[in-house]
Structures are given as C-alpha cells and as structure tokens.
N, C-alpha and C positions, 0 to 999 in steps of 0.2 A: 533709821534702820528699823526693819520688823525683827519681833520676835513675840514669837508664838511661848506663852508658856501655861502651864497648868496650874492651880490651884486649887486647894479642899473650897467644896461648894461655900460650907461658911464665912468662910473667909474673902471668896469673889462675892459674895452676897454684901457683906460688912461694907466692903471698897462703893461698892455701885450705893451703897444707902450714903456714903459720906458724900459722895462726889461724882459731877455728872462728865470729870474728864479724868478717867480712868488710866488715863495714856500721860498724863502731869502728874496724877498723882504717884505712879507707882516711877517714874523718872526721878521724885522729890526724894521717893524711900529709898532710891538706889543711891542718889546720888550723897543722902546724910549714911547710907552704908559706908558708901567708899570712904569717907571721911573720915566718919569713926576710924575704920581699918589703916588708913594710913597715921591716924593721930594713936593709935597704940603701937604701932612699927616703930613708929619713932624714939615712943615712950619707952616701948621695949628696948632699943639701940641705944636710948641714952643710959638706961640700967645698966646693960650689959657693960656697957663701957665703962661706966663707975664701978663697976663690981671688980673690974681689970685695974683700977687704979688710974682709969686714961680720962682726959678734961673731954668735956662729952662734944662735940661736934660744933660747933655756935652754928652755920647755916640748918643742921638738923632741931635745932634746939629752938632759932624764932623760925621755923614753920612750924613745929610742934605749937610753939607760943599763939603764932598767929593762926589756926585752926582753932584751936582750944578759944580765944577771942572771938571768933565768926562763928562757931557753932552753936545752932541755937540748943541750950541746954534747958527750956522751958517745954521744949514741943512737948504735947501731953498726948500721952501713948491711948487714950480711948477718952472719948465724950464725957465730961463731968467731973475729970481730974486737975 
C-alpha cells in the first residue's frame, strides 16, 4: 500500500542520512509503534483488572509476556547511543 505522508524537513533529512530504503525503514518504526501500543493495552488491562480484584486474563498475560520477550529493547534511538 502507498501512503503519502509529511514530515518536518529535519527529520526526512535525518531518515535519508540513516538509510538508503526509506520505505523499510519507516515500516520498522511503525511496526515497533504498533507493538509498543499493543504491549501497554495489555499492561494497562491487566492493571485494570488487578485493581478490580480479578485474576488478570492468562491469554492477555503471555502475549503481554511474549511481546515484551521479542521486543527489541536495545534499539538505540540516535547514532552513538
């Protein structure tokens, strides 16, 4: 699928210095977004649900587990960190 989107110049500047496939790289960022966002929904639902008094989900609970395992939690947010 296309999609066309905008970005501040510095920022399309930054991409294009890192990587000469712009179209993998920013699929990489979307796709460790989505992840994140799903591995806090979840984190948030098992809260919630403790906070109720209620045993938190198990199928909610090892994909929480198993995201938080496959995520890489080293990627370094800029060059030299």
């Amino acid at each position: 699928m296309r999609i066309t989107v905008r970005v501040p110049d510095d920022l399309g500047e930054e991409v294009k210095r890192r990587t000469d496939n712009v179209s993998a790289y920013v699929v990489e960022a979307l796709t460790e977004k989505l992840e994140r966002e799903r591995r806090r929904a979840a984190r948030q639902e098992i809260l919630e649900r403790a906070q109720k008094g209620e045993a938190p989900d198990e199928d909610l609970h090892a994909i929480n587990q198993r995201e938080r395992r496959e995520g890489d939690r080293d990627f370094p947010l800029s060059e030299g960190e």
